[in-house]
C-alpha positions in Angstrom: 13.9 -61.7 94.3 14.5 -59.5 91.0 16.4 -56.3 91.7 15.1 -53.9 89.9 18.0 -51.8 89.9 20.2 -53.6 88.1 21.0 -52.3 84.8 22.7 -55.4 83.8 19.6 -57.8 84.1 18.3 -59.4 81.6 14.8 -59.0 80.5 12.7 -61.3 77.8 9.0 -60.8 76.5 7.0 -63.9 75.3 3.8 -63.5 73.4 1.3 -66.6 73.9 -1.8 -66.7 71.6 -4.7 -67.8 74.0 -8.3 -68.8 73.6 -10.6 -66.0 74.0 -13.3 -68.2 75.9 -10.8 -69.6 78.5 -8.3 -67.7 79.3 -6.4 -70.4 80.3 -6.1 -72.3 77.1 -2.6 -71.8 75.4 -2.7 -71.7 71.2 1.2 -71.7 71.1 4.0 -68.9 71.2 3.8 -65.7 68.7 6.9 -66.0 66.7 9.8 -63.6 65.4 8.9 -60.3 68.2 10.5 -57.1 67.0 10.8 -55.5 70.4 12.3 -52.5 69.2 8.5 -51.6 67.5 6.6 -53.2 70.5 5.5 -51.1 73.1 2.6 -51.1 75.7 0.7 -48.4 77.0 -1.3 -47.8 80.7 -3.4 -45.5 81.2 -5.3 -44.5 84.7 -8.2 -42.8 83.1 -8.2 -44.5 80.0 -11.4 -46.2 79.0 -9.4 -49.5 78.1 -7.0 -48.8 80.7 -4.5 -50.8 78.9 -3.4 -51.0 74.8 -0.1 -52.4 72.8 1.6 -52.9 69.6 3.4 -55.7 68.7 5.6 -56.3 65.1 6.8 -59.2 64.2 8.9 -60.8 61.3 6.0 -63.1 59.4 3.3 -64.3 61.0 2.3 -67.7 62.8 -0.7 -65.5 64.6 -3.9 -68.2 64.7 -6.6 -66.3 63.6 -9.2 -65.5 66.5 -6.5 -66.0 69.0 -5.8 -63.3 71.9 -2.3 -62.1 72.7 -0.5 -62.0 76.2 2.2 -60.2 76.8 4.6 -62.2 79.4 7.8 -60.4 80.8 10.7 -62.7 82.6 13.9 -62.3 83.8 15.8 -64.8 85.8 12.8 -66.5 88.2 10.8 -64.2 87.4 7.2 -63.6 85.5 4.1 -61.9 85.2 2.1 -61.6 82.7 1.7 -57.8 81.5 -1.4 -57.8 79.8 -3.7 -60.8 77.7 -5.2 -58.4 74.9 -7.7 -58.6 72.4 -6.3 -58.0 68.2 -8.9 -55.4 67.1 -8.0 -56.0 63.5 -6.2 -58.1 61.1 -3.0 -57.6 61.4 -1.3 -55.3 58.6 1.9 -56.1 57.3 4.5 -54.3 55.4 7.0 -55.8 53.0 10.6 -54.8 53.6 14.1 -56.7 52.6 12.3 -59.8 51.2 10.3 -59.7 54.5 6.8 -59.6 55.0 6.6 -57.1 58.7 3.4 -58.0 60.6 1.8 -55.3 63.0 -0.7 -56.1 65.6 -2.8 -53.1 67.3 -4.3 -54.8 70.4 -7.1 -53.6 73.4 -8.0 -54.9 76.4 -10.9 -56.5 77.3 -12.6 -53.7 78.5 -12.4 -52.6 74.7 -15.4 -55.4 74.1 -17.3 -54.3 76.7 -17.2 -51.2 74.8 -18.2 -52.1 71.2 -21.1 -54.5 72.9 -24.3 -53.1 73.3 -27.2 -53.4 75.6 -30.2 -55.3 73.5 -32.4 -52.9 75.3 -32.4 -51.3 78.4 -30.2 -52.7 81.4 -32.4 -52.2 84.3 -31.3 -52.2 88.0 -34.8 -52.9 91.0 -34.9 -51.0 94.3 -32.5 -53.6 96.4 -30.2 -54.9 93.7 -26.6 -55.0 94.6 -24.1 -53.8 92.1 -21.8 -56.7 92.3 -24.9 -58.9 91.2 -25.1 -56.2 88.1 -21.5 -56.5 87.2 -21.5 -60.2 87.0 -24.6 -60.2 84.6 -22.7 -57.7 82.6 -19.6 -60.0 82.7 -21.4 -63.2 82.1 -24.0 -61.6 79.4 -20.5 -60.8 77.4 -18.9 -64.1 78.2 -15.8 -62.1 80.1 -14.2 -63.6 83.2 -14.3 -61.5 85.9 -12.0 -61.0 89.3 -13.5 -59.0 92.8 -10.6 -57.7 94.9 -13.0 -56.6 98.0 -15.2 -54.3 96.3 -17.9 -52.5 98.4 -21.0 -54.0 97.6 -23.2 -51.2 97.2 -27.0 -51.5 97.3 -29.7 -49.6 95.5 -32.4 -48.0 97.5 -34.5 -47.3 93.9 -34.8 -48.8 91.0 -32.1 -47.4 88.1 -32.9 -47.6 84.2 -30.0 -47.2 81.6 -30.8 -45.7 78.4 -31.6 -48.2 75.2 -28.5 -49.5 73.8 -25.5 -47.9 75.7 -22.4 -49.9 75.7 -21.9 -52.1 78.4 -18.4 -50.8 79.5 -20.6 -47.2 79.9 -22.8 -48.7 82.1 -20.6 -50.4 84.1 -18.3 -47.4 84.6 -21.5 -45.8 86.0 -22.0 -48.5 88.3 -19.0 -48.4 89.9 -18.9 -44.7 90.2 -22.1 -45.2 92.2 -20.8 -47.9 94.4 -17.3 -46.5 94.8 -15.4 -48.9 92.6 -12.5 -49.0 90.6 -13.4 -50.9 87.5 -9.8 -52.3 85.6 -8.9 -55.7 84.0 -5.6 -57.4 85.3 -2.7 -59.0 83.4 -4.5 -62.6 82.4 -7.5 -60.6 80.7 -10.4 -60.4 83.8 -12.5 -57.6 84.2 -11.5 -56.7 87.8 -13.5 -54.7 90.4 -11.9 -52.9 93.6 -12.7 -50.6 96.1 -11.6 -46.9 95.0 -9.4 -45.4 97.6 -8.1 -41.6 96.7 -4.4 -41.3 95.4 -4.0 -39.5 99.1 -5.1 -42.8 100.9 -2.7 -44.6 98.9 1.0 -45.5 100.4 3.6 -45.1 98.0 5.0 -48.2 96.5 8.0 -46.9 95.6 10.9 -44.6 96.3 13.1 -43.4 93.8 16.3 -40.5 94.4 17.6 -39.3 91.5 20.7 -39.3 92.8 21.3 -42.2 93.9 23.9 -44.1 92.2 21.3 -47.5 91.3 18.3 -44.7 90.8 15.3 -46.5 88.6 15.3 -43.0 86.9 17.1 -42.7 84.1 19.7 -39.6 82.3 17.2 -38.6 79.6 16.0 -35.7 81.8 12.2 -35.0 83.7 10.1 -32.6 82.5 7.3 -30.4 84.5 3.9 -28.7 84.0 0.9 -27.5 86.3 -2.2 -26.2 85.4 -2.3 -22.9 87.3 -2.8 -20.8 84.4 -6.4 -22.8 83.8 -7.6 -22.5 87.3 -10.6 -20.1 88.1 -10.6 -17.4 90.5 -13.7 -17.2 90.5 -16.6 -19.7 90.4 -20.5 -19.0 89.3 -23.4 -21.2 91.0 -26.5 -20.6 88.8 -29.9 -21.8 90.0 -32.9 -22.1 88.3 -36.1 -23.5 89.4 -39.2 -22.8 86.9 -39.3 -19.1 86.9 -36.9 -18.6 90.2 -33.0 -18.1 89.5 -30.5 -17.6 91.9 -26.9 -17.0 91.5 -24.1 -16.3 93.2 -20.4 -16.1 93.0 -17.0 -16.8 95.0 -13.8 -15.5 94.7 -10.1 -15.9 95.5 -8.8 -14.1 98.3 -6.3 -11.0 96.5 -3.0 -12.8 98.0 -3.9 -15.9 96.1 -1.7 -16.1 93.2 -4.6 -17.7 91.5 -6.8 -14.4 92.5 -8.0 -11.6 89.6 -5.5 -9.2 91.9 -2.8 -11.1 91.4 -3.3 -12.2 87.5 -4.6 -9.0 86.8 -7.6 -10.8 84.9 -10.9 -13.2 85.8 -10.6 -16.8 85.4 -14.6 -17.6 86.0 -16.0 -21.3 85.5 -20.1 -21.5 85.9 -22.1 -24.2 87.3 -25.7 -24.6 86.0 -27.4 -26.7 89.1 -30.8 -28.0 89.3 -30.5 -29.1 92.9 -29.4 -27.0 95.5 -30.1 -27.4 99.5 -31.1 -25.2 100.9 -32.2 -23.3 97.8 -31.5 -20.0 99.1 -28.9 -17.1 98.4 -26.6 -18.4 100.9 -27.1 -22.0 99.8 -25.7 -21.0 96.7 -23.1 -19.2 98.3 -21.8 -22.0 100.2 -22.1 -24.2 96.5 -19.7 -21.4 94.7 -16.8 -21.4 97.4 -17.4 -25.5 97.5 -17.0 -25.4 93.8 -13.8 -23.0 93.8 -12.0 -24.6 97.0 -11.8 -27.8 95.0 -9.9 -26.4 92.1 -6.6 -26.5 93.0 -3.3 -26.5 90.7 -1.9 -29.5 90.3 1.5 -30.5 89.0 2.4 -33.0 86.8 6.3 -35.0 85.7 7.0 -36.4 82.8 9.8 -39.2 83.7 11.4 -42.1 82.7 12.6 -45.1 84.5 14.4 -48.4 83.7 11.4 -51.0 84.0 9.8 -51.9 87.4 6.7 -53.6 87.8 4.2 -50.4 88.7 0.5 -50.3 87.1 -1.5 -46.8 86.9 -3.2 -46.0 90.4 -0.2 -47.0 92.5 1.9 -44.2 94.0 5.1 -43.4 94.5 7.7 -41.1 96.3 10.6 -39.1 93.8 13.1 -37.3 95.7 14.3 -34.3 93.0 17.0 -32.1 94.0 16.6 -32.7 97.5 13.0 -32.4 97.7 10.8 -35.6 98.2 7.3 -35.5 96.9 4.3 -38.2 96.4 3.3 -38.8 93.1 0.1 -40.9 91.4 1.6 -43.1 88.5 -1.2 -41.5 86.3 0.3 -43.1 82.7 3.0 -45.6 81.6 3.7 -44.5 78.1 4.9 -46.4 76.5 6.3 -49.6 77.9 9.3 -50.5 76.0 9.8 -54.1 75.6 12.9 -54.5 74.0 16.0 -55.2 76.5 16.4 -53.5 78.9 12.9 -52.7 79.5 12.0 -49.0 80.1 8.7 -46.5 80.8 7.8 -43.0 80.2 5.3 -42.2 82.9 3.3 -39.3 83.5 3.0 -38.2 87.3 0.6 -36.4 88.9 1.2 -34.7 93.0 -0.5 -35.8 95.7 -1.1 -33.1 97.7 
């Protein structure tokens, strides 16, 4: 087993150039990796979830061929990410040398520049897995379930003409509670969403521990209090009939008008409300402003360890231990020793 504390091990990054229509057909190695210039990037709410840059001296690339990134040290290795080259690659020349960059996406990227001939339909019954895997095999992408929940539609759904297919399959797992990602070998994967609160921390870092992952460079903070409303607006409008109504913080709420000496209002324009009464929309507008909360986010960076966006994590700072969603990893530096940048987000 790799310890992932040790600042003396040795890490390597292999590029394989792989065939785009199976996965698991190997084109040969990518030669001459700067890794100072190569970098990967994760990103929890990213579209693509996952991008990277590679540079290399000249270029053996094999046009057509996708790029996966493969880290080892010692026994071990995983591969970080199989990724799509979105253009030729440019090149620079520099000391008699021709310097070769490669900007690469994930698979999700060509769900994203494909579009529906049409419209993609859903009937009253259909289960969402089924609709996924006729998205996935449509585009010709491989596809992993990691216990989904199979959600199943009581009416019939109709996508507009010609959406892209990664829009339409981020709705459908919205609707079905599913977390839609692509793993390391380049599948399209499809998991149950479980709340960053539901989630138990993978790791546990103290800065001052003597082998701490975190490293000198320093942490960084910032919330969003100053953005949060103290007050929230429900507006209602039904043919001629409007109701509205409003909530506010309580005056010993630092977020409250009292206490900023200033309103903060957001308004929400619903079409829908139950009951559709005064208090109904009451009970909307102090629903709305209980679930804006200030959050807090870190800026921190670690010597490498095997963490994707989604995971959490505890960081004990100062004393104080806290939980943390891994909300970015960026970038991914992939010369040795590996390091990451994150971007942490409280769980509270």
């Amino acid at each position: 087993m790799i310890d992932w504390r040790d600042r003396t091990r040795v890490d390597e990054i292999h590029v394989r150039m792989v065939d785009p229509h199976n996965l698991d057909i190997d084109r040969g190695e990518l030669e001459h990796l700067i890794l100072s210039d190569c970098s990967i990037s994760y990103g929890y709410e990213t579209d693509t979830r996952v991008s990277a840059k590679l540079v290399t001296e000249g270029c053996n690339y094999i046009p057509g061929s996708w790029l996966r990134i493969i880290h080892k040290s010692g026994d071990y290795q995983k591969e970080l990410g199989t990724f799509v080259v979105i253009d030729d690659p440019s090149w620079d020349y520099k000391g008699g040398l021709k310097i070769y960059s490669y900007e690469l996406q994930s698979v999700l990227w060509t769900l994203q520049k494909d579009l529906v001939l049409g419209h993609l339909s859903i009937g009253a019954g259909a289960y969402a897995l089924d609709v996924i895997k006729r998205i996935c095999n449509t585009c010709g992408r491989a596809y992993v379930f990691n216990n989904p929940n199979n959600y199943r539609y009581s009416a019939a759904k109709v996508y507009e003409a010609c959406d892209s297919y990664l829009t339409d399959t981020f709705d459908i797992c919205s609707t079905s509670t599913n977390r839609l990602d692509v793993d390391g070998h380049g599948r399209i994967t499809v998991s149950q969403y479980f709340a960053p609160s539901q989630i138990e921390p993978s790791w546990d870092v103290v800065d001052v521990d003597p082998r701490t992952l975190l490293l000198s460079s320093g942490i960084s903070g910032s919330s969003n209090a100053h953005e949060v409303p103290s007050r929230a607006i429900v507006v209602y409008t039904n043919g001629d009939s409007e109701i509205i109504a409003a909530a506010d913080r309580t005056s010993d709420s630092p977020l409250s008008a009292a206490q900023r000496g200033y309103t903060i209002a957001e308004k929400y324009q619903v079409s829908d409300l139950s009951p559709a009464t005064q208090a109904g929309a009451q009970a909307l507008a102090q629903d709305n402003l209980s679930r804006n909360v200030v959050t807090t986010q870190l800026d921190a960076s670690f010597l490498y360890f095997p963490c994707v966006p989604g995971e959490t994590m505890y960081l004990t700072l100062g004393g104080v231990k806290k939980k943390y969603l891994i909300k970015t990893i960026d970038p991914v530096s992939l010369k040795n020793p590996m390091t990451i940048k994150t971007t942490l987000k409280e769980v509270t």
